[in-house]
LOBAKOL-793372 format. One record per residue (C-alpha): residue number from 1; residue in three letters; x, y negated, z negated. Coordinates in nm, 2 decimals, always signed. Each point is the difference from the previous one (the first is absolute). Layout:
<vomars>
num/residu/px/py/pz
NUM/ALA/X/Y/Z
...
</vomars>
This chain:
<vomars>
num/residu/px/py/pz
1/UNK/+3.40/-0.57/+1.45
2/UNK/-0.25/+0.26/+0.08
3/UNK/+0.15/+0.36/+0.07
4/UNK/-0.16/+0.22/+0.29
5/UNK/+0.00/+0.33/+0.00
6/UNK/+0.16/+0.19/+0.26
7/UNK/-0.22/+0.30/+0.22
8/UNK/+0.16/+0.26/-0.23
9/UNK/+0.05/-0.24/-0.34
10/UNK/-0.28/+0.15/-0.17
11/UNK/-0.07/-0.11/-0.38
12/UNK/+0.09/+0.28/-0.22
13/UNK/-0.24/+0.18/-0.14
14/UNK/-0.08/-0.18/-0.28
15/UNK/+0.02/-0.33/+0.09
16/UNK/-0.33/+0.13/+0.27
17/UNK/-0.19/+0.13/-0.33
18/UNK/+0.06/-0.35/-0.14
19/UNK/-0.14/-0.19/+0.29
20/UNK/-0.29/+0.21/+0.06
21/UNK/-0.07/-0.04/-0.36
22/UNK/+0.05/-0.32/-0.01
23/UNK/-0.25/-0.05/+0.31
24/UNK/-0.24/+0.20/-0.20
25/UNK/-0.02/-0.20/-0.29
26/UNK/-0.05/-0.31/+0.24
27/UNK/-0.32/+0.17/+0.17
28/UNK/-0.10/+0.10/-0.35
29/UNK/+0.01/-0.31/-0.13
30/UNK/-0.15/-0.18/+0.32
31/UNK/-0.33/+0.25/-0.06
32/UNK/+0.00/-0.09/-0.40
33/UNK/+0.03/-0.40/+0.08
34/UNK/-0.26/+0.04/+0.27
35/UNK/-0.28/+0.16/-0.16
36/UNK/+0.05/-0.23/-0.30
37/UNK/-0.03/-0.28/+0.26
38/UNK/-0.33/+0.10/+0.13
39/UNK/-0.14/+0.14/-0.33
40/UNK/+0.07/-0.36/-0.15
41/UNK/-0.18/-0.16/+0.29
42/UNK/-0.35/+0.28/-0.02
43/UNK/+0.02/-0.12/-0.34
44/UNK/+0.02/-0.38/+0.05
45/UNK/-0.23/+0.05/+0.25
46/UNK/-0.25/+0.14/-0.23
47/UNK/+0.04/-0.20/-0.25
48/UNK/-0.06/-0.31/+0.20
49/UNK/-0.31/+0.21/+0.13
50/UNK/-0.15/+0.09/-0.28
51/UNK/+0.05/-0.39/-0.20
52/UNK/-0.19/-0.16/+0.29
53/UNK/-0.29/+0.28/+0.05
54/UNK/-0.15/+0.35/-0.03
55/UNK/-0.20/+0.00/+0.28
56/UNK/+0.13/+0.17/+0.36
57/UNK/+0.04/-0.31/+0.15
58/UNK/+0.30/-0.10/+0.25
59/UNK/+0.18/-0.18/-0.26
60/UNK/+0.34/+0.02/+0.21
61/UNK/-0.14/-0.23/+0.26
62/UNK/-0.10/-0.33/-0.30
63/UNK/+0.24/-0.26/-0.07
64/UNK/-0.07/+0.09/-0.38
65/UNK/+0.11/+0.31/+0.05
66/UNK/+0.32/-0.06/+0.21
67/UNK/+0.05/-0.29/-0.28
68/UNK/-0.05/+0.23/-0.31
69/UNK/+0.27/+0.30/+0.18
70/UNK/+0.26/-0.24/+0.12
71/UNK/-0.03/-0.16/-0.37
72/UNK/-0.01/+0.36/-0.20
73/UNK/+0.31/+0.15/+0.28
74/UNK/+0.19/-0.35/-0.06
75/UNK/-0.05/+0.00/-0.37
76/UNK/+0.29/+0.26/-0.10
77/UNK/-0.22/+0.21/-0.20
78/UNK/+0.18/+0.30/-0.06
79/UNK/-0.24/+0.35/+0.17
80/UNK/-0.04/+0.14/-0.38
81/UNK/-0.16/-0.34/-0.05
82/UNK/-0.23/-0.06/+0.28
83/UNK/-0.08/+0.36/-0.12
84/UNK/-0.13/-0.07/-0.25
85/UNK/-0.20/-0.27/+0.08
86/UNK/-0.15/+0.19/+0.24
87/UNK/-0.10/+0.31/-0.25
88/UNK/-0.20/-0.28/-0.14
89/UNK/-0.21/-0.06/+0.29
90/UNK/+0.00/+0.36/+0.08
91/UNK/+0.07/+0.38/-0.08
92/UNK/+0.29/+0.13/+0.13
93/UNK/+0.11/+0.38/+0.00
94/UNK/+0.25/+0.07/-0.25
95/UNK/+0.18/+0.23/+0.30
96/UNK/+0.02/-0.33/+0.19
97/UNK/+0.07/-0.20/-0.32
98/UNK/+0.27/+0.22/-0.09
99/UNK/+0.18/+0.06/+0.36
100/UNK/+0.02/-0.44/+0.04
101/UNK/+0.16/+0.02/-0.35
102/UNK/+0.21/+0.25/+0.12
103/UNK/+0.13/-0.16/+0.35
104/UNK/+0.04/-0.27/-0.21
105/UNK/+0.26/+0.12/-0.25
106/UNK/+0.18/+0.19/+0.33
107/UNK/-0.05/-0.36/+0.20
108/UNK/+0.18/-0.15/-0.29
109/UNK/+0.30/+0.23/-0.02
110/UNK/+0.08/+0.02/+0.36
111/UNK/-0.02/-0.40/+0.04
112/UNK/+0.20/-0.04/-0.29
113/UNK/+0.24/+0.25/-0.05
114/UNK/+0.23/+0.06/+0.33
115/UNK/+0.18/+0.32/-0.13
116/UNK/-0.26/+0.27/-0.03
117/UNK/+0.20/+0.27/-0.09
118/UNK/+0.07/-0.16/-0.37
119/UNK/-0.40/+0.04/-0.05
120/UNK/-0.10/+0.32/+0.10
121/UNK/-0.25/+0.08/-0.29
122/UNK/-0.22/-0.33/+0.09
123/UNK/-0.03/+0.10/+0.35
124/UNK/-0.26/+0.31/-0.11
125/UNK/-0.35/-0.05/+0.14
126/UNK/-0.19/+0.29/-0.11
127/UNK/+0.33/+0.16/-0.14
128/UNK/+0.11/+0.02/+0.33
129/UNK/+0.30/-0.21/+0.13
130/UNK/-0.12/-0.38/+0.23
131/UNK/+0.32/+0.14/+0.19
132/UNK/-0.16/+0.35/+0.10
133/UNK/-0.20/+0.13/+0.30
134/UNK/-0.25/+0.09/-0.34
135/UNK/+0.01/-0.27/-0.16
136/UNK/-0.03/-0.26/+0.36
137/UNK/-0.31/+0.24/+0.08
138/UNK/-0.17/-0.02/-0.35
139/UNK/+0.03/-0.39/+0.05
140/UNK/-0.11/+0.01/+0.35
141/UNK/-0.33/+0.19/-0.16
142/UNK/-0.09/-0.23/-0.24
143/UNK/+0.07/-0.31/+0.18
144/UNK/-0.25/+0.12/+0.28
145/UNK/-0.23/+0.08/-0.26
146/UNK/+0.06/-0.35/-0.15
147/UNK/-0.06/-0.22/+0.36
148/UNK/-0.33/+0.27/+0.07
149/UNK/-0.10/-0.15/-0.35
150/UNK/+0.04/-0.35/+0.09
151/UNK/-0.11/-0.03/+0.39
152/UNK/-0.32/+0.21/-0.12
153/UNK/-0.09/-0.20/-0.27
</vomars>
């Protein structure tokens, strides 16, 4: 049975703080699972670019190409993988390097760890809390810098 609240049954005070903080770390890790999303794709993408061809060619639009993605996306290659592959076809940043490592690890905790508050100390991204305005802002930085990196390559 659900409960509804009455025009003057407000939540006590800390019972808001918990939901607002609870909504919070749902947005956080939304953003975190997002940018790893389509950071892993640049990546495949790449990747799938750079094994069939160097040249500037239109590569999205041959069936080779939409073959070799689909098969490199459907493959279950981990992003630290296809990485790597990729650093052999091509020089990547060490900013950019380091920031997909990073959104990794943080991917990794939030999919797999449900309580955040029993991790604190491995949600640090530049020794700034994932769960701070800081630390959601020095993310937000270098995942723009990593997508300008890709889509200008």
């Amino acid at each position: 049975m659900t409960s509804t609240l009455r025009p003057f049954d407000y939540p006590e005070a800390g019972e808001r703080t918990a939901h607002l903080q609870r909504m919070l770390h749902h947005l956080i890790r939304g953003e975190v699972i997002t940018q790893f999303a389509l950071i892993d794709d640049l990546v495949t993408h790449k990747l799938a670019r750079r094994m069939l061809s160097k040249k500037k060619l239109d590569l999205s639009r041959s069936k080779r190409f939409k073959a070799l993605k689909k098969t490199v996306a459907q493959s279950r290659l981990p992003i630290l993988r296809k990485l790597q592959l990729l650093r052999q076809f091509t020089r990547i940043p060490p900013a950019v390097n380091w920031h997909i490592r990073e959104i990794t690890r943080i991917r990794n905790i939030f999919a797999h760890d449900f309580f955040l508050d029993l991790i604190p100390a491995k949600l640090r991204y530049k020794n700034k809390s994932v769960l701070s305005a800081a630390g959601v802002e020095l993310l937000r930085v270098d995942f723009e810098r990593t997508v300008h990196f890709f889509l200008g390559w």
